[in-house]
KOLDRENKOL-343749 format. One record per residue (C-alpha): chain; x, y, z. Coordinates in steps of 0.5 Angstrom, whole numbers, plus 500, padded with zeros to 3 digits. Layout:
residues N
NODE c   x   y   z
NODE A   X   Y   Z
...
end
This chain:
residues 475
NODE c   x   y   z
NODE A 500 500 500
NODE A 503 506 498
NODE A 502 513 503
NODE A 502 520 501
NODE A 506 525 506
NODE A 505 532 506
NODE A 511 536 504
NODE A 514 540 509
NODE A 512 546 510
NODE A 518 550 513
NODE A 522 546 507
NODE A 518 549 502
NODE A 518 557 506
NODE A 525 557 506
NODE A 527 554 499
NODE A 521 560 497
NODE A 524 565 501
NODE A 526 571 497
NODE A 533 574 498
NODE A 534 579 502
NODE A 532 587 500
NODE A 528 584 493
NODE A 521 587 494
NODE A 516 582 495
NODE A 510 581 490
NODE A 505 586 494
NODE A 511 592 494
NODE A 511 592 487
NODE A 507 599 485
NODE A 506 601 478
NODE A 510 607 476
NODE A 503 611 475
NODE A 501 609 482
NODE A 503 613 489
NODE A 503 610 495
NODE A 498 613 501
NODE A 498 611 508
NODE A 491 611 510
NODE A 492 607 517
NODE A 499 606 520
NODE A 500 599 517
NODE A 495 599 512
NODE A 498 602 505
NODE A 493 603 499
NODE A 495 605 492
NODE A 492 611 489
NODE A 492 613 482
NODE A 498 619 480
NODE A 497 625 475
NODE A 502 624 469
NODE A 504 631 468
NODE A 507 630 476
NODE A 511 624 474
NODE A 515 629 469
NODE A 521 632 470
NODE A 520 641 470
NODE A 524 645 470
NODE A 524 654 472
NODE A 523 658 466
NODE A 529 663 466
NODE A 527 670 467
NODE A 530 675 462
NODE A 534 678 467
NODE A 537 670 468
NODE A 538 670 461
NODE A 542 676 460
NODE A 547 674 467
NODE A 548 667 462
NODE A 550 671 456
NODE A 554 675 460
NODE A 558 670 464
NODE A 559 667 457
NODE A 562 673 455
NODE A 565 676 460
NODE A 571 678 457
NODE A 568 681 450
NODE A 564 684 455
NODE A 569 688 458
NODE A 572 690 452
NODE A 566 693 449
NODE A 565 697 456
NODE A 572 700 455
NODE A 572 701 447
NODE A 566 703 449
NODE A 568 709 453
NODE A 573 711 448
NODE A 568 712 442
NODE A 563 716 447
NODE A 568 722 448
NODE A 571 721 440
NODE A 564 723 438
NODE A 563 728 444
NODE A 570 731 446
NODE A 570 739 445
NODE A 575 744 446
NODE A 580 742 452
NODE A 577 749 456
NODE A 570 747 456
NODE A 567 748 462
NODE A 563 741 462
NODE A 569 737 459
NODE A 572 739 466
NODE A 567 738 470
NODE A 565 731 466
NODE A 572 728 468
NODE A 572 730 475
NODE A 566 726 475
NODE A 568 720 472
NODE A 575 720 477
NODE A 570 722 483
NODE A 566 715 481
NODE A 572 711 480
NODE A 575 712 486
NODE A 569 711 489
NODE A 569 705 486
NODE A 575 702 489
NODE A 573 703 495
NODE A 567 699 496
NODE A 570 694 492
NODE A 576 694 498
NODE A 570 695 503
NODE A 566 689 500
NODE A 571 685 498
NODE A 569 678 494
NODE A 564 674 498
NODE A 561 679 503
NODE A 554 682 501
NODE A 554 689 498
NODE A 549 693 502
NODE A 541 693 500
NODE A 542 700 497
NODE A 548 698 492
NODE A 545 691 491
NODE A 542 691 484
NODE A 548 694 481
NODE A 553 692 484
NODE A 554 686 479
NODE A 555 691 474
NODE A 561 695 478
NODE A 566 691 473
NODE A 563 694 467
NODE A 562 701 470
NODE A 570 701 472
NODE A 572 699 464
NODE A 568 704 462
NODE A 570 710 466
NODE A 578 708 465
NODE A 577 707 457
NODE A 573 714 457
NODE A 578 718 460
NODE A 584 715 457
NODE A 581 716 451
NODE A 580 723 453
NODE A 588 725 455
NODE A 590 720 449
NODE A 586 726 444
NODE A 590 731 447
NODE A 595 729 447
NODE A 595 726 440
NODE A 593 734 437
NODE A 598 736 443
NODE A 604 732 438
NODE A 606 729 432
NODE A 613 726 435
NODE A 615 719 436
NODE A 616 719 444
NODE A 609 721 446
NODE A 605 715 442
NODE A 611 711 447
NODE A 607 714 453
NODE A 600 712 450
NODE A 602 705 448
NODE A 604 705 456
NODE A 597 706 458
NODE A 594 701 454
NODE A 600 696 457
NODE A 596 698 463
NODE A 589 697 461
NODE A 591 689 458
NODE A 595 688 464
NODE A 589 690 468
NODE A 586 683 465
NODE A 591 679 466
NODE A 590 673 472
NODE A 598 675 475
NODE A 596 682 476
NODE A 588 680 478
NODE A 591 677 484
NODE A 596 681 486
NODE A 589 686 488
NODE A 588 693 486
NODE A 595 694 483
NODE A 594 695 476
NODE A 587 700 477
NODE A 591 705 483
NODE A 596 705 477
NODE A 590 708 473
NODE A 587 712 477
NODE A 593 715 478
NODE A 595 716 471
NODE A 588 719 470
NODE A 588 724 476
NODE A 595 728 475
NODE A 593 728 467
NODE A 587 731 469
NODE A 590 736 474
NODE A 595 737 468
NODE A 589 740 463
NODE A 586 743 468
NODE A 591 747 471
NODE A 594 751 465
NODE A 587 752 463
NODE A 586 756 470
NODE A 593 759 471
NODE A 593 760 463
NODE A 601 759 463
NODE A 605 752 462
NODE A 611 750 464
NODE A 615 746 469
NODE A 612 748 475
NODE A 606 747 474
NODE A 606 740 471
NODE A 610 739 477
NODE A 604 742 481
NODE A 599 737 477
NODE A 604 732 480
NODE A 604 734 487
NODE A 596 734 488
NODE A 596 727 485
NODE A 600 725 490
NODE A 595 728 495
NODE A 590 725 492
NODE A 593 718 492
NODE A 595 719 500
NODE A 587 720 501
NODE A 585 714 497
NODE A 590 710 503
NODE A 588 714 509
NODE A 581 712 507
NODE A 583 705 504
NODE A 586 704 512
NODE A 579 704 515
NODE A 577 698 511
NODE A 583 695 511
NODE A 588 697 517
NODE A 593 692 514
NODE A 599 697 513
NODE A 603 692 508
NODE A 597 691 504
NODE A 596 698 503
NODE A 604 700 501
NODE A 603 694 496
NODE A 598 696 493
NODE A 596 703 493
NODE A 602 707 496
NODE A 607 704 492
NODE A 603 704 483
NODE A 600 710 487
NODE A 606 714 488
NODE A 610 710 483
NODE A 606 713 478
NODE A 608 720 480
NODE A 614 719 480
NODE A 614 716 473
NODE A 610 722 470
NODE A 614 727 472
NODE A 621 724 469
NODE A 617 722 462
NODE A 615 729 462
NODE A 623 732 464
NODE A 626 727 458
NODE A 619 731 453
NODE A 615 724 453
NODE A 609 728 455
NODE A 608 733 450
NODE A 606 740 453
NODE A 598 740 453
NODE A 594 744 452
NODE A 598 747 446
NODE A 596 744 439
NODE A 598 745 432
NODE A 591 745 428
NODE A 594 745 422
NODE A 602 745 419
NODE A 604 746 411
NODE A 610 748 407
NODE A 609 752 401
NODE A 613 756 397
NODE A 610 763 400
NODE A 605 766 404
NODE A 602 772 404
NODE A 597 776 407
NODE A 592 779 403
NODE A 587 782 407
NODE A 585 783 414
NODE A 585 775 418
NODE A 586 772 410
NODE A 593 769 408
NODE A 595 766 402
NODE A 598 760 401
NODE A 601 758 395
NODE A 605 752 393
NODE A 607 748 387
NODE A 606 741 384
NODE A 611 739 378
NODE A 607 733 378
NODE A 604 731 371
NODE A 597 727 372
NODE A 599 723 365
NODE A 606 721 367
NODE A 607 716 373
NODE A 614 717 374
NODE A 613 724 377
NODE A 608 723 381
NODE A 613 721 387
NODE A 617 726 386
NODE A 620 732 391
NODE A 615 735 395
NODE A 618 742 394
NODE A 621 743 388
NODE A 627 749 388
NODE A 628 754 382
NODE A 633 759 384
NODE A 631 764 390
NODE A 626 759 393
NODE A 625 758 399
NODE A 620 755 404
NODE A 615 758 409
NODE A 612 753 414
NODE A 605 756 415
NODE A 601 753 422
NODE A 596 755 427
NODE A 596 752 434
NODE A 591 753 439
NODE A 592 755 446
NODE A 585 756 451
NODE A 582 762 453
NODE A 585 768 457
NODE A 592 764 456
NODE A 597 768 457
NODE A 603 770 451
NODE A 608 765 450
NODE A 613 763 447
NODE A 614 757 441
NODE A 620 756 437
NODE A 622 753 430
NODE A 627 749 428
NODE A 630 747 421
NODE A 634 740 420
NODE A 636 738 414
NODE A 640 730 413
NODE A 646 731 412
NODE A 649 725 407
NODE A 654 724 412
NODE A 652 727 418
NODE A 646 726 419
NODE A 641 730 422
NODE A 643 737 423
NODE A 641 744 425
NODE A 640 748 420
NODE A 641 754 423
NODE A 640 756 432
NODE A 632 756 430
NODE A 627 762 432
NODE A 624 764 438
NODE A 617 767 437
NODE A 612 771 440
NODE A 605 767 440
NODE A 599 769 444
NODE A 592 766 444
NODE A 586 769 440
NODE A 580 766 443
NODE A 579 761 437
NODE A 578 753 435
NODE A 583 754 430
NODE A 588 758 433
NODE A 594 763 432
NODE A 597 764 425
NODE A 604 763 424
NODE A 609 762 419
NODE A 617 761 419
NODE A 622 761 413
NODE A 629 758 412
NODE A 635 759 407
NODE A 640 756 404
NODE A 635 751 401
NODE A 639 744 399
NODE A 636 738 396
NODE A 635 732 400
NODE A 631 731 406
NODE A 628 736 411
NODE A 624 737 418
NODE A 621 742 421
NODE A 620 742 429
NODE A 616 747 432
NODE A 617 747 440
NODE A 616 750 446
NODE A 621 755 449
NODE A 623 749 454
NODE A 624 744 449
NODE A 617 740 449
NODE A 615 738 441
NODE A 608 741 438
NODE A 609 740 432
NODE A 613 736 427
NODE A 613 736 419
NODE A 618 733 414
NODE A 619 734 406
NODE A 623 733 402
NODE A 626 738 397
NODE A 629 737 389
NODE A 631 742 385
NODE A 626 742 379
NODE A 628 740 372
NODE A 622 743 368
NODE A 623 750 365
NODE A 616 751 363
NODE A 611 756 367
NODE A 610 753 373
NODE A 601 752 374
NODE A 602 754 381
NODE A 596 752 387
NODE A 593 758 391
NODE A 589 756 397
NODE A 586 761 403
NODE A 587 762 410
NODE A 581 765 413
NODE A 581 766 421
NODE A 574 762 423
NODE A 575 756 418
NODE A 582 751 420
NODE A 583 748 414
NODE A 585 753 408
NODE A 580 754 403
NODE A 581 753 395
NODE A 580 760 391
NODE A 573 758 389
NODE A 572 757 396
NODE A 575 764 398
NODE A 571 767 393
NODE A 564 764 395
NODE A 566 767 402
NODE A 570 773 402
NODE A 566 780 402
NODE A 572 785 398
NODE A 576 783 394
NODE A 583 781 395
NODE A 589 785 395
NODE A 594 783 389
NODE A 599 777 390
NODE A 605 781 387
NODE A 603 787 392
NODE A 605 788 399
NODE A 601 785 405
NODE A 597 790 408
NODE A 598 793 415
NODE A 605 789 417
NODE A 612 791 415
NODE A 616 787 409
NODE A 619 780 412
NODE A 626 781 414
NODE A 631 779 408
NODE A 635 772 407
NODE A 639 770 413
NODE A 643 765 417
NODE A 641 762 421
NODE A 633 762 419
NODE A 629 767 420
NODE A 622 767 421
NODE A 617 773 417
NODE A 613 776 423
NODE A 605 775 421
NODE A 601 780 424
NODE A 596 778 430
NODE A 590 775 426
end
């Protein structure tokens, strides 16, 4: 007889069992199903909306999307800001002497100083108080800004203050300064580079400035301009001292670019790097005369012995010499209102085939004053013992400082024909000579004959050596 017995029960529990941690069949809940409590140890399942089993995210909001853009593109949004503030004071740059010129630029310093010392009161990771709190992101951009615009300031001026070499030395030194302010090395080494700047732009602005309120240049009164840069530097680190009592820290990196600066300056302007602003030639030429035919009208008057037809004269000698030729360097320079007289003098250099640069001559000093105009008081100078070869005519300040330079090249001139001479019209209100119908369109009486004597002034004095130069009366 066969039996049957049951299985064992606890057996068959235990090979059934699953492992441990893997959920048991009643624990499985659908994906769209959320499990609710309804009684402490009894769970029942309730239906989920779709829409909540989505991953969401927060719409940007536009000022979200700009800050994106902008960290994307720090750099070139830097760059625009400072480029930026170069192009605004091209486009509204007016006369050195303009009252809101001045004050605009003292404004831009105020604010940037202003700037530093809160960057040194709230420094990186300490919250800017409520009142700055939605403008304090954009304090980068505004120092890029002002800086870009006042360099660009004293960069025109100094570009209308001369037309030298070394001067565009001192501009391409500021711009070293600008890059190296973006630069990792000198980032950590903390407001370095912008207290170089700052003080750069504060001694350049005392040194427009000042000339305009005393009305005279010179070496004392850079000097002057030197000294209240230094004074203001010393009050930046006295107020810098409340936030960051450190004195190491502030000799670092105010005391030393700040006063370093100064220092700097005032040997570029004794070596004449720094040309003598505010005095600006409007506009230099060299003609074969000049001669005033009327009140405030001068004639100028030169020659082209270039044929339009014939290629090969078109790069001749700009100054072709026939016997008894001699040239008259015509300019005008500018100097504010209520400027008192000075004194400038021109010099004639010729390159001599085994010396070099030579003087030609100890040069002459001139008397000078201003007229109140935008063009500025008319002059002109003329040299003898013309050669053939190169040649340089400098106008400079009585201390040595350029405002001016022009070179020429001279050529005897080969052609026997009549010359087809080319006459052009200083007038006082425009700076640029005008053309004979121009002049024509313009004048009220009629001129006094070119061959004739000029009008209310003496004859210019005869050839000499050294050059002389022929007194043009006061426009």
């Amino acid at each position: 007889m066969v039996t049957a017995t049951p299985p064992n029960t606890s057996q068959k529990n235990e090979e059934t069992s699953e492992p441990s941690g893997a959920p048991t069949p009643e624990a499985v809940v659908p994906a769209n199903v959320v499990v609710t409590e309804a009684a402490p140890g009894v769970v029942v399942p309730v239906a989920a909306d779709p829409d909540d089993l989505v991953a969401t995210a927060k719409t940007p909001t536009l000022m979200e999307k700009v800050q994106a853009f902008r960290t994307r593109h720090e750099k070139w949004e830097m760059a625009a800001f400072f480029f930026g503030g170069f192009l605004y004071d091209i486009v509204s740059l007016s006369r050195i002497d303009d009252t809101l010129t001045l004050v605009q630029s003292f404004g831009y310093l105020v604010i940037l100083a202003t700037l530093l010392l809160l960057e040194q009161r709230y420094p990186e990771g300490t919250e800017p108080p409520k009142l700055l709190e939605k403008v304090w992101r954009w304090r980068e951009d505004a120092i890029h800004f002002f800086f870009g615009s006042l360099l660009s300031v004293f960069m025109l001026l100094l570009f209308k203050s001369t037309s030298g070499f070394t001067p565009y030395l001192f501009v391409v030194g500021m711009f070293a300064l600008l890059v190296a302010n973006e630069l990792p090395l000198f980032r950590r080494m903390g407001p370095v580079v912008r207290v170089s700047l700052l003080s750069l732009c504060v001694t350049m602005y005392f040194a427009c400035l000042l000339p305009v309120l005393i009305g005279r240049i010179g070496f004392w009164v850079f000097l002057l301009a030197v000294t209240l840069g230094c004074a203001s530097m010393y009050g930046l680190m006295r107020l810098m001292a409340r936030w960051r009592p450190d004195m190491q820290y502030l000799v670092r990196n105010v005391a030393v670019p700040g006063f370093g600066v100064q220092a700097a300056l005032l040997a570029c302007y004794l070596v004449g790097i720094i040309p003598p602003i505010p005095l600006a030639v409007q506009y230099s030429g060299i003609f074969h005369d000049v001669k005033r035919v009327s009140p405030g009208v001068y004639q100028l008057t030169s020659v082209d012995d270039s044929v339009w037809y014939k290629p090969w004269t078109w790069f001749g000698p700009d100054f072709v010499i026939r016997p008894g030729d001699k040239p008259y360097y015509f300019f005008r320079i500018f100097a504010p209102k209520n400027f008192a007289p000075y004194k400038v003098r021109v010099r004639w250099y010729y390159d001599h085939p085994e010396k070099g640069w030579t003087t030609n001559g100890s040069g002459f000093v001139a008397n000078v004053s201003s007229n109140g105009t935008d063009g500025g008081y008319r002059y002109y100078a003329t040299t003898s013992n013309l050669k053939p070869g190169n040649w340089r005519v400098v106008l400079e300040t009585e201390d040595g400082h350029e405002i001016n330079r022009l070179s020429f090249s001279a050529g005897a001139d080969t052609r026997t024909d009549p010359r087809e001479l080319e006459v052009k019209y200083s007038t006082l209100k425009e700076v640029l000579p005008l053309s004979t119908e121009e002049w024509e369109k313009t004048r009220k009486t009629p001129a006094a004959p070119s061959g004739g004597a000029r009008p209310g002034t003496a004859p210019a004095p005869a050839d000499e050596a050294p050059p002389q130069v022929a007194p043009a009366p006061t426009p």
